[in-house]
ChimeraX commands (.cxc) that place a marker at each C-alpha (Angstrom):
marker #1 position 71.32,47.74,81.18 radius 0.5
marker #1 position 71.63,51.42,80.18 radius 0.5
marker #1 position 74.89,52.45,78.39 radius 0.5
marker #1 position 76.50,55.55,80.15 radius 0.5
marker #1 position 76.16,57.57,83.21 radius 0.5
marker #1 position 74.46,60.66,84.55 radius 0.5
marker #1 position 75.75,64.12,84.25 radius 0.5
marker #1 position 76.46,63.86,88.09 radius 0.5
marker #1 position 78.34,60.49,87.79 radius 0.5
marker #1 position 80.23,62.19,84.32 radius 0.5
marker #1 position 81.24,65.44,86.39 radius 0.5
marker #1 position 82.23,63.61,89.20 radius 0.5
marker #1 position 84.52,61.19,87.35 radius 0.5
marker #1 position 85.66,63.78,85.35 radius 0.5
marker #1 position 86.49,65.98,88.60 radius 0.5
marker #1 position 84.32,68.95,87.92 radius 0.5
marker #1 position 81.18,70.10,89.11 radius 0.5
marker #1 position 77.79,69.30,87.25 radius 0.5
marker #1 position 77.69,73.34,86.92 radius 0.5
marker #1 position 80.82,73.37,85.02 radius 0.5
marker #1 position 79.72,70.63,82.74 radius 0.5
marker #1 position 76.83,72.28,82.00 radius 0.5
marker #1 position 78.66,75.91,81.27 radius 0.5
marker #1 position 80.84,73.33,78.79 radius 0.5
marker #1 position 77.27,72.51,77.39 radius 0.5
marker #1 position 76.21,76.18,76.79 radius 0.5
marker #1 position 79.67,77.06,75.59 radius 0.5
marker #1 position 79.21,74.22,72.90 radius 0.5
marker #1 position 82.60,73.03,73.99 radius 0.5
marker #1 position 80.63,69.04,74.04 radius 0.5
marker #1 position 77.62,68.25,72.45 radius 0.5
marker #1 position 74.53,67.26,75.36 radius 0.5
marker #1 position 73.76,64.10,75.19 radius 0.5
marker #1 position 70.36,62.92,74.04 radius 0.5
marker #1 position 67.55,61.62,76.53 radius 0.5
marker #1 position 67.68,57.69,77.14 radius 0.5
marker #1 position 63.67,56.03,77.58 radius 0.5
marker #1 position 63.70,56.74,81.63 radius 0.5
marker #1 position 64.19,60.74,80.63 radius 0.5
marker #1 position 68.18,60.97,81.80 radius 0.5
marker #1 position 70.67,62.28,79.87 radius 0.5
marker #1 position 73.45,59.48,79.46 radius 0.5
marker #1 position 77.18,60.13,78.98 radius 0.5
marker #1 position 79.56,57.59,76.86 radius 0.5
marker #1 position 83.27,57.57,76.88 radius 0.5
marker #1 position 83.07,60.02,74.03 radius 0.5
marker #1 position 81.54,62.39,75.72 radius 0.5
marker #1 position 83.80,61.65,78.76 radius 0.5
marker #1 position 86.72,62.16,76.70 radius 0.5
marker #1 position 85.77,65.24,75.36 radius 0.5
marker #1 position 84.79,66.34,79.10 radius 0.5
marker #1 position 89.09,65.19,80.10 radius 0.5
marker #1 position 90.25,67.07,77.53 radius 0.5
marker #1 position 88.23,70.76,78.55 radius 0.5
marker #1 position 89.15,70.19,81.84 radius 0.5
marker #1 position 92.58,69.53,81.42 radius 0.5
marker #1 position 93.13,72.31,78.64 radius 0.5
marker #1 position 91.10,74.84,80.80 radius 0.5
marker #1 position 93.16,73.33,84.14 radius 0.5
marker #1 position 96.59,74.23,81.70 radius 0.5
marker #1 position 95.30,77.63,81.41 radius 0.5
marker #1 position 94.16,78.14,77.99 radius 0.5
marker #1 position 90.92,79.97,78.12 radius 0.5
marker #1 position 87.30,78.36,77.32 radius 0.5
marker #1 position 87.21,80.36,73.93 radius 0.5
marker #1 position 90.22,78.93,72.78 radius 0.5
marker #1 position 89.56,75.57,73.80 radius 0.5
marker #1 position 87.01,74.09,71.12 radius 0.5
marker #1 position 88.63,75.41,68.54 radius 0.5
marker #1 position 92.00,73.72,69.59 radius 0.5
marker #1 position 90.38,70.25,69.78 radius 0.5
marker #1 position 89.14,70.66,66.60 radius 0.5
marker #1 position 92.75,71.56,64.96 radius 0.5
marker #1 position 95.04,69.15,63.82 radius 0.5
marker #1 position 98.40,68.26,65.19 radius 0.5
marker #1 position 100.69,70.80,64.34 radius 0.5
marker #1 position 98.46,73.84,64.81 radius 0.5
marker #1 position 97.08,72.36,68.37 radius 0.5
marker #1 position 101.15,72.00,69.21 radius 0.5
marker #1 position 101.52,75.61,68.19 radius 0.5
marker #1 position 98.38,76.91,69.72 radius 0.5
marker #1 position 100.05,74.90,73.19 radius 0.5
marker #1 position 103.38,76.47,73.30 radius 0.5
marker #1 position 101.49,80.06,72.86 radius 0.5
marker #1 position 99.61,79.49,75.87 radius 0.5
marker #1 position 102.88,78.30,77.28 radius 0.5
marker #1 position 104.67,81.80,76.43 radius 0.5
marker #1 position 101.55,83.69,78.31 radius 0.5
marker #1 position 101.45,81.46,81.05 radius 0.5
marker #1 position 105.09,82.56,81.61 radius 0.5
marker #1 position 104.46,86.01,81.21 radius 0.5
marker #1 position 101.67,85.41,84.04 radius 0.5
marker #1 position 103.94,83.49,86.31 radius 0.5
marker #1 position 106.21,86.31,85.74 radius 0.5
marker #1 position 103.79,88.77,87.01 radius 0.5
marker #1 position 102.82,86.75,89.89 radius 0.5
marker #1 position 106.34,86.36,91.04 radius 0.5
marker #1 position 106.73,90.09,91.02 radius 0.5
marker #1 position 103.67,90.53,93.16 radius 0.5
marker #1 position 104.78,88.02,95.34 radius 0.5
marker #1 position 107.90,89.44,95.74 radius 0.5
marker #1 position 106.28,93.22,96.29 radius 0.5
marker #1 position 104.46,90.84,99.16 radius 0.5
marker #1 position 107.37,90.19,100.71 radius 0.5
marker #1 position 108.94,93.54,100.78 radius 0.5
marker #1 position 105.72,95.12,102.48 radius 0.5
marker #1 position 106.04,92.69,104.44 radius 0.5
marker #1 position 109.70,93.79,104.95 radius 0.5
marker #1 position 108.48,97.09,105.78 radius 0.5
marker #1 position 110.76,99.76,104.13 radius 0.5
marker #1 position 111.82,97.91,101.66 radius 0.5
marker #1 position 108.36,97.82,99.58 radius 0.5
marker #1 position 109.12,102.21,99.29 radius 0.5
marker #1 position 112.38,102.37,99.24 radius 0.5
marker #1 position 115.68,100.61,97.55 radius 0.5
marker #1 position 117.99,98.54,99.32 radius 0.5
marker #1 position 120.30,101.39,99.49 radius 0.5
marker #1 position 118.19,103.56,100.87 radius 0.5
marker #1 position 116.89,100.81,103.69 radius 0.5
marker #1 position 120.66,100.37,104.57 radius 0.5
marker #1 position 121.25,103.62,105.46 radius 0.5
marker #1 position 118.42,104.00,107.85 radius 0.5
marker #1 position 119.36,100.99,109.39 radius 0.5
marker #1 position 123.10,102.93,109.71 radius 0.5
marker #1 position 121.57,106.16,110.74 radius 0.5
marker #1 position 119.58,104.24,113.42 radius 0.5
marker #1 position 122.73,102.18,114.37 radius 0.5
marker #1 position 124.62,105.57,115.13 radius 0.5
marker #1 position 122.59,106.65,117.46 radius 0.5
marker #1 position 119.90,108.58,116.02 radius 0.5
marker #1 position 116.12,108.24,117.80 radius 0.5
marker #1 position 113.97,105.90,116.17 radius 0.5
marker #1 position 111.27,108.51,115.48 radius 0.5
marker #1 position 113.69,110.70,114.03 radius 0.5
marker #1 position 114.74,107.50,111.30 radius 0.5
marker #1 position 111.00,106.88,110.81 radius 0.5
marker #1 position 110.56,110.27,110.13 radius 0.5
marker #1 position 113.49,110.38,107.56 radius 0.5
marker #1 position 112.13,107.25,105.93 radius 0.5
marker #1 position 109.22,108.78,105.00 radius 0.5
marker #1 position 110.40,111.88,103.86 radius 0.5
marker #1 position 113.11,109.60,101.46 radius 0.5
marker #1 position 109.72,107.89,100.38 radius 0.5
marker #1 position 108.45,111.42,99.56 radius 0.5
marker #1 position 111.70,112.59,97.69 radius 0.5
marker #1 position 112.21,109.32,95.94 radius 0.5
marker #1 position 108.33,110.14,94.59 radius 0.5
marker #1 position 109.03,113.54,93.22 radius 0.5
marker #1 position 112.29,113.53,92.53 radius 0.5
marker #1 position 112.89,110.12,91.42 radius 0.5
marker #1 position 115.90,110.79,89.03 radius 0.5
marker #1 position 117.73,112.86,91.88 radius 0.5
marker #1 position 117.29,110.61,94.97 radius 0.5
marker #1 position 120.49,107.95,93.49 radius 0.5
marker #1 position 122.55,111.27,94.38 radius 0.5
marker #1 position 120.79,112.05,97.45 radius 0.5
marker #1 position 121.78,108.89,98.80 radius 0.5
marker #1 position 125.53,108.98,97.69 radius 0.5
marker #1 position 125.36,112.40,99.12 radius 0.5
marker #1 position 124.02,111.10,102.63 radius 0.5
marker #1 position 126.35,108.34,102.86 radius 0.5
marker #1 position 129.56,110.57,102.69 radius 0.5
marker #1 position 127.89,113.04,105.13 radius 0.5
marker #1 position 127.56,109.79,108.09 radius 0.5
marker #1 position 131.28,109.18,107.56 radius 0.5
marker #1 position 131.48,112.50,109.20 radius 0.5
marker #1 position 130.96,112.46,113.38 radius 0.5
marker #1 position 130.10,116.48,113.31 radius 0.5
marker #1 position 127.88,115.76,111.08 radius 0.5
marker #1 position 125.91,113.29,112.71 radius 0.5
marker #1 position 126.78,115.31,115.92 radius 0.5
marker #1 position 125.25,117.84,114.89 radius 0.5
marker #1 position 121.35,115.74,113.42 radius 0.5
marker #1 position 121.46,114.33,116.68 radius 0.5
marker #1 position 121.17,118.19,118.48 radius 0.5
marker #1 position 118.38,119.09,115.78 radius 0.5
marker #1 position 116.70,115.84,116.64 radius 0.5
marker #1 position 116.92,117.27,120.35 radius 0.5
marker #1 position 116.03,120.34,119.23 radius 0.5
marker #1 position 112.36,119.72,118.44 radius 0.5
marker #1 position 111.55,119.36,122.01 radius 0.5
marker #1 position 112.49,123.13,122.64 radius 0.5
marker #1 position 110.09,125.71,122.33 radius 0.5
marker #1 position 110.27,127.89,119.11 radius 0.5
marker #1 position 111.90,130.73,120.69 radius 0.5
marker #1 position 114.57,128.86,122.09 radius 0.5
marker #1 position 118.17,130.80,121.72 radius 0.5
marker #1 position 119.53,127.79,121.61 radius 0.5
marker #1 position 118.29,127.44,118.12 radius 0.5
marker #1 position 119.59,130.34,116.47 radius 0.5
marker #1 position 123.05,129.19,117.94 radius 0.5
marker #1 position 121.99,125.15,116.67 radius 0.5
marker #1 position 121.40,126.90,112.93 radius 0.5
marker #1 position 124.51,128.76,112.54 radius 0.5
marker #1 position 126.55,125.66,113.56 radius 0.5
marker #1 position 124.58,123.59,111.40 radius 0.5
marker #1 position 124.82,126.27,108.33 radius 0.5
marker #1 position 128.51,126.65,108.81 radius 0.5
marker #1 position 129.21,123.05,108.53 radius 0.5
marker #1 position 127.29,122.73,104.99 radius 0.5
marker #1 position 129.49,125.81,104.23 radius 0.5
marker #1 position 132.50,124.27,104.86 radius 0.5
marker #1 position 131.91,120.82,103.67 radius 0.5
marker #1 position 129.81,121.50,99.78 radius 0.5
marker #1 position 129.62,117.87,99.49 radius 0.5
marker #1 position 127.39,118.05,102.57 radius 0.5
marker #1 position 125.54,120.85,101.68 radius 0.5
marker #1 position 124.30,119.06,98.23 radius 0.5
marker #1 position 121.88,116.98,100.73 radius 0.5
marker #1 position 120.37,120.38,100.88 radius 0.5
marker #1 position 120.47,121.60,97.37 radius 0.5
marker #1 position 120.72,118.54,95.48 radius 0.5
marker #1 position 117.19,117.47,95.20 radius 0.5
marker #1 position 116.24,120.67,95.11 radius 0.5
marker #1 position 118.06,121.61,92.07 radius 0.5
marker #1 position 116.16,118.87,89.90 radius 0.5
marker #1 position 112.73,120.22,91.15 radius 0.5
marker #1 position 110.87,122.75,88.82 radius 0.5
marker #1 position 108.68,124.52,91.31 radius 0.5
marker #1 position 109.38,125.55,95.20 radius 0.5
marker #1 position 106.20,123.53,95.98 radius 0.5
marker #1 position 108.09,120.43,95.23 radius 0.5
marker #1 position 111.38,121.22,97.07 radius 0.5
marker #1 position 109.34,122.02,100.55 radius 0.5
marker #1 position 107.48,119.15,100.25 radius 0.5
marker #1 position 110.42,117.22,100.41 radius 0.5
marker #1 position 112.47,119.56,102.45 radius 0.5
marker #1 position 109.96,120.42,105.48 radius 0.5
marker #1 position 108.14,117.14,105.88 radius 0.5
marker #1 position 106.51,116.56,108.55 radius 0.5
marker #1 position 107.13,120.07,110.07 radius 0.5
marker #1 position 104.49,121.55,112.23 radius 0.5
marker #1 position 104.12,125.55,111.60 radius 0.5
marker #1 position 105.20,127.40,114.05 radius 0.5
marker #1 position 107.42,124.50,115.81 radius 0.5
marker #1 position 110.99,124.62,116.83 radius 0.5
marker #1 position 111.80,122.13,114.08 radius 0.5
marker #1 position 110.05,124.65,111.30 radius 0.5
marker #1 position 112.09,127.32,112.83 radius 0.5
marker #1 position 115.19,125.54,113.12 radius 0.5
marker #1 position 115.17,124.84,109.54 radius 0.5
marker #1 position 114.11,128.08,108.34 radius 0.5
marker #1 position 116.84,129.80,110.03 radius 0.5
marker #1 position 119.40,127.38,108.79 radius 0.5
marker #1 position 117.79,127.99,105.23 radius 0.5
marker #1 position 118.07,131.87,105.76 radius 0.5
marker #1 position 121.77,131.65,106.73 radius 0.5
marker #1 position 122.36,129.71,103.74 radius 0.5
marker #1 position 120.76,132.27,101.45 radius 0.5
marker #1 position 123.32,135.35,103.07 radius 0.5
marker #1 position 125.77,133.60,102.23 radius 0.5
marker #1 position 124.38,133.10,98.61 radius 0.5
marker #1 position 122.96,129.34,98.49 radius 0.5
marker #1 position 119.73,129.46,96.13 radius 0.5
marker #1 position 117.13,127.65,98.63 radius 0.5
marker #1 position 113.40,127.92,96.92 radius 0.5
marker #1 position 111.59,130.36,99.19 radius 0.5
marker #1 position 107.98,129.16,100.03 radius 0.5
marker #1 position 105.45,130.15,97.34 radius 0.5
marker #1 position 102.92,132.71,98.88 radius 0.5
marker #1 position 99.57,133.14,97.24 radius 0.5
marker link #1:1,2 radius 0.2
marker link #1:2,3 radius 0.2
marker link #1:3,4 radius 0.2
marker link #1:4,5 radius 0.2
marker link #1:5,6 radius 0.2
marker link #1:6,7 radius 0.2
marker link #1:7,8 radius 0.2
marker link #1:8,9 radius 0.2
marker link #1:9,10 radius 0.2
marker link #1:10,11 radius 0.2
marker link #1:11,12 radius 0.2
marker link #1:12,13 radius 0.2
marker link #1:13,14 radius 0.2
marker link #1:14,15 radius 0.2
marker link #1:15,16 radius 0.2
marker link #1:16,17 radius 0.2
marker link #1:17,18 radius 0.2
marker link #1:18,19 radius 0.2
marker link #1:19,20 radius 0.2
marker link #1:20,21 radius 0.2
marker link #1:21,22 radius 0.2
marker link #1:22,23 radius 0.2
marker link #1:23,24 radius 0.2
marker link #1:24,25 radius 0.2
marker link #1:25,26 radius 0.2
marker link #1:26,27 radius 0.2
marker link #1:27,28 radius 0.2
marker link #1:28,29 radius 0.2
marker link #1:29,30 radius 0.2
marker link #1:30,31 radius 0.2
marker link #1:31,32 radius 0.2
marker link #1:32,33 radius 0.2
marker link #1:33,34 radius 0.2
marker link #1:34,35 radius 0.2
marker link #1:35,36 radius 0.2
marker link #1:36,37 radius 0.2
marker link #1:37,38 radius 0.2
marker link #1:38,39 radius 0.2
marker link #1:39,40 radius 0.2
marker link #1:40,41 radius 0.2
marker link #1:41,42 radius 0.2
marker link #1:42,43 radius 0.2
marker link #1:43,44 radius 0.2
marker link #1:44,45 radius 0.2
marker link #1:45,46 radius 0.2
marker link #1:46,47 radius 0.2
marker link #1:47,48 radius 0.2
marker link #1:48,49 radius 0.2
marker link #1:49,50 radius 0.2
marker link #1:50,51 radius 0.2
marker link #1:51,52 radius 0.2
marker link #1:52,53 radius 0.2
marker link #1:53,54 radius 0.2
marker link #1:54,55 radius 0.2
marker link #1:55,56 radius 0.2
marker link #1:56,57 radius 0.2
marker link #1:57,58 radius 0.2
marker link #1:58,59 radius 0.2
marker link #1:59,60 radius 0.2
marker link #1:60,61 radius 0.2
marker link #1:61,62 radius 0.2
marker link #1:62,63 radius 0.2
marker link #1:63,64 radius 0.2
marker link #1:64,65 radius 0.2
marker link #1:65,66 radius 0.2
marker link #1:66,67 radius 0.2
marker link #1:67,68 radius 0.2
marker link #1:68,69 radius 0.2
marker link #1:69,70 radius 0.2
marker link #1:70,71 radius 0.2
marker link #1:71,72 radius 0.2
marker link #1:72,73 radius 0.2
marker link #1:73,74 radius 0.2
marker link #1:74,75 radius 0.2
marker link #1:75,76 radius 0.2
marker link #1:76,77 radius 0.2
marker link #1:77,78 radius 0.2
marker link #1:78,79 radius 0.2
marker link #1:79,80 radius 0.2
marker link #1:80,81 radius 0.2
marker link #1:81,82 radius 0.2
marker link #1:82,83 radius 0.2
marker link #1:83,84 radius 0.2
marker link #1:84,85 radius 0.2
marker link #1:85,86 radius 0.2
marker link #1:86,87 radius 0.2
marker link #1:87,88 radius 0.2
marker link #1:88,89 radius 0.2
marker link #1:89,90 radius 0.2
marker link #1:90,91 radius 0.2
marker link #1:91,92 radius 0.2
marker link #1:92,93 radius 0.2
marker link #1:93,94 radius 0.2
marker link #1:94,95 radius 0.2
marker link #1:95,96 radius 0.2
marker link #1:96,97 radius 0.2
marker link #1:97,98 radius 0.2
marker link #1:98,99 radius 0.2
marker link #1:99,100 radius 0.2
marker link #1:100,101 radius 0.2
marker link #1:101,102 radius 0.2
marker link #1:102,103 radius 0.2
marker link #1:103,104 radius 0.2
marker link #1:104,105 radius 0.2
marker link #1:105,106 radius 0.2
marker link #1:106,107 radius 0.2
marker link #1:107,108 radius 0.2
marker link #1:108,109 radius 0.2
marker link #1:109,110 radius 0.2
marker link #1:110,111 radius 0.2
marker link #1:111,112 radius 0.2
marker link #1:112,113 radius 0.2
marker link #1:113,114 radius 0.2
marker link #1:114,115 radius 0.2
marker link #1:115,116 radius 0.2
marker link #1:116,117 radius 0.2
marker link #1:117,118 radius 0.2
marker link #1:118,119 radius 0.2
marker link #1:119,120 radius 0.2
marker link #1:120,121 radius 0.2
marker link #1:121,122 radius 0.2
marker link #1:122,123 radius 0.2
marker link #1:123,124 radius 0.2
marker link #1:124,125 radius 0.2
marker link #1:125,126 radius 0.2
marker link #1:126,127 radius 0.2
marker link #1:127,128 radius 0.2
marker link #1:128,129 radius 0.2
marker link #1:129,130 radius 0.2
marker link #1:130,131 radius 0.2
marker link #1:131,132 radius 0.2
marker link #1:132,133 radius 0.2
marker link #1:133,134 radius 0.2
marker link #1:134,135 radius 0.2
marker link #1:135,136 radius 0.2
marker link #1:136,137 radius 0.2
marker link #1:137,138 radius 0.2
marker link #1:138,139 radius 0.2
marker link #1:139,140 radius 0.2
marker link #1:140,141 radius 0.2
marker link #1:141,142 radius 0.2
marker link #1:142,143 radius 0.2
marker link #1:143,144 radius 0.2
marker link #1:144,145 radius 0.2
marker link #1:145,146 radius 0.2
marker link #1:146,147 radius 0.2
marker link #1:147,148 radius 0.2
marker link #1:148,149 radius 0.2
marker link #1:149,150 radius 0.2
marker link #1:150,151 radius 0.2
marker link #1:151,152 radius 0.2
marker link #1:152,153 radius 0.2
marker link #1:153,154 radius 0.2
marker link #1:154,155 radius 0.2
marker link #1:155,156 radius 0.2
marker link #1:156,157 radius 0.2
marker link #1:157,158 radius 0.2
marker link #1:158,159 radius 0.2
marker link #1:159,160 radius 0.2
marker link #1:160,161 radius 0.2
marker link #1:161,162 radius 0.2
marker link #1:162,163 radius 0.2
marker link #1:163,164 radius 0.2
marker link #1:164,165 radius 0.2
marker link #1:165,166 radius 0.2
marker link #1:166,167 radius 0.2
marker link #1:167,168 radius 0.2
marker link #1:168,169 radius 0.2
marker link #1:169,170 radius 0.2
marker link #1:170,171 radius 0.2
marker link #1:171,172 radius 0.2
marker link #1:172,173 radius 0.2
marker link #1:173,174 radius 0.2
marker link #1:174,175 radius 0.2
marker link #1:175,176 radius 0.2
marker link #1:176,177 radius 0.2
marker link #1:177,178 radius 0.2
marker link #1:178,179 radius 0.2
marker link #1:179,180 radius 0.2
marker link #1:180,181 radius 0.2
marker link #1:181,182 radius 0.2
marker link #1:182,183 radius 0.2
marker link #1:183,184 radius 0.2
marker link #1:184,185 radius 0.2
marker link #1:185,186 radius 0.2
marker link #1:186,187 radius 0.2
marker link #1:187,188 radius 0.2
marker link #1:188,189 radius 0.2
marker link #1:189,190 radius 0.2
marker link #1:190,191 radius 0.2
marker link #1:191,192 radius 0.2
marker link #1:192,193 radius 0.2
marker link #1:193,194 radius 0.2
marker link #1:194,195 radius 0.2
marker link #1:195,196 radius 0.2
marker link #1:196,197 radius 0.2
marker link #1:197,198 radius 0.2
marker link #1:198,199 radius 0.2
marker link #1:199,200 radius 0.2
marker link #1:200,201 radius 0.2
marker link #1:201,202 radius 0.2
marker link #1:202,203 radius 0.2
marker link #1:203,204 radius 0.2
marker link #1:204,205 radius 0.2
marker link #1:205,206 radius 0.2
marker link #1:206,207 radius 0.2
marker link #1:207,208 radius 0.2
marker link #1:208,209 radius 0.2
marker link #1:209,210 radius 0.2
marker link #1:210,211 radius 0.2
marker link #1:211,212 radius 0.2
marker link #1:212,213 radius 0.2
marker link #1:213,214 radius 0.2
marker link #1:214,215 radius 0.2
marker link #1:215,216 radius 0.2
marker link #1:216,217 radius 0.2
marker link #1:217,218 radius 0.2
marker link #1:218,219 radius 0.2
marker link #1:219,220 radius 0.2
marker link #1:220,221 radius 0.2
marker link #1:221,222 radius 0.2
marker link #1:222,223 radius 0.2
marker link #1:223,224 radius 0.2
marker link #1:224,225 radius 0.2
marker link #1:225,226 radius 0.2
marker link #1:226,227 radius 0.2
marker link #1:227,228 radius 0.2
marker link #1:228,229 radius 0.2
marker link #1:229,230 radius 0.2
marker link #1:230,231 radius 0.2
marker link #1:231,232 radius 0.2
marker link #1:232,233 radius 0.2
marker link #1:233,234 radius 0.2
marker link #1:234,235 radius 0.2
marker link #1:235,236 radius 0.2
marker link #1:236,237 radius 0.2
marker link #1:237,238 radius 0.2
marker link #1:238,239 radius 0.2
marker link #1:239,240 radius 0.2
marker link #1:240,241 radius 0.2
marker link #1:241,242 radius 0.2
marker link #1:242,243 radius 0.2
marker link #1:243,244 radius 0.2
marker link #1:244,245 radius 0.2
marker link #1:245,246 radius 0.2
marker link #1:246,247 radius 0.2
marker link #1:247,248 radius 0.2
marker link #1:248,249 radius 0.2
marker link #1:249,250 radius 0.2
marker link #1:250,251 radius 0.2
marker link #1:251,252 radius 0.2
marker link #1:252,253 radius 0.2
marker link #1:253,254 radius 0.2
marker link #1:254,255 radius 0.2
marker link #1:255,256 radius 0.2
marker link #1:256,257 radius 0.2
marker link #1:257,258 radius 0.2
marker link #1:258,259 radius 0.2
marker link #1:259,260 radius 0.2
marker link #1:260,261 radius 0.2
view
């Protein structure tokens, strides 16, 4: 009767594959057992035992290097060695939480780019009345502002939130929404940018949606990034806003002029 059982027999029972037994082998993590008379290499419950004990310590997360050594330790050092493993397997749950959750909130849409906050108001905006293209294109811009001006944008949103309180307000983003179907030389939109100027004129708290982000940039680049996004040159919408920007300038608002070159 031959004592032991073949490496296939060992990895089965042991509930690995013969491949990762033999990696154990070539890590020296268990010794290969010698050759019985028919030429097959025969595993005892030592070596069976030693097999459990990789498995389970590699299965607990603690890493192939670090597992010989900690069967080799004694009590108190192996106990230490465990709860150190413990401490970085938290860490890595940790992690993986956090990625799960960023899962979720792409799955959520906005709320992967943008805080809570933010998402709340575009819901509100869109709730008012404003076209859904029009909120997609603000959420995108806000993604853009929160980017580049990430201190700022906490402010931006305060400053927002007031402004929706106000029905001219919104009145009046629901004509420049309208307003990008004219044609650029529409007089409608001279008339559409002084009402629109005047307002942030008489209402400062407004007018900081305008100049607030702007005055934490440090180059005009930045501030027409954020403040003409997704503008077409030459559109109704570009020459809306620059006519609402050049108002604002007569009557002495600093607006960053774009950079020429």
């Amino acid at each position: 009767m031959r004592n032991g059982v073949t490496i296939g027999q060992a990895a089965a029972f042991v509930g690995v594959t013969v491949k990762t037994v033999r990696h154990y082998h070539k890590l020296g993590l268990v010794k290969e057992p010698e050759r019985d008379s028919s030429g097959y290499r025969r595993y005892g419950s030592a070596e069976l035992l030693r097999l459990v004990q990789i498995r389970t310590l590699a299965a607990a997360g603690v890493p192939l290097a670090e597992v010989g050594p900690l069967l080799e330790t004694d009590a108190a050092l192996f106990a230490t060695a465990l709860a150190d493993v413990e401490r970085q397997l938290t860490e890595r749950i940790e992690e993986l939480i956090a990625r799960r959750d960023m899962l979720h909130r792409l799955a959520d849409g906005d709320r992967a780019l943008l805080p809570d906050r933010a998402v709340a108001l575009l819901e509100r905006m869109a709730g008012l009345g404003l076209p859904s293209d029009e909120v997609a294109a603000t959420r995108e811009g806000w993604v853009l502002a929160r980017a580049l001006v990430p201190e700022g944008f906490d402010d931006f949103l305060t400053h927002v939130e007031h402004a929706l309180d106000d029905p001219r307000f919104v009145a009046l983003s629901k004509q420049a929404t309208e307003a990008t179907a004219w044609e650029p030389d529409d007089p409608r939109l001279a008339e559409l940018a002084t009402a629109i100027a005047e307002h942030f004129l008489a209402n400062p708290a407004h007018l900081k949606i305008v100049t607030g982000l702007q005055a934490r940039t440090d180059t005009a680049a930045r501030y027409h990034l954020i403040a003409h996004y997704g503008e077409e040159q030459g559109s109704a919408a570009a020459r809306g806003a620059a006519l609402v920007e050049a108002k604002l300038r007569a009557a002495g608002i600093h607006i960053p002029r774009p950079e020429t070159h």
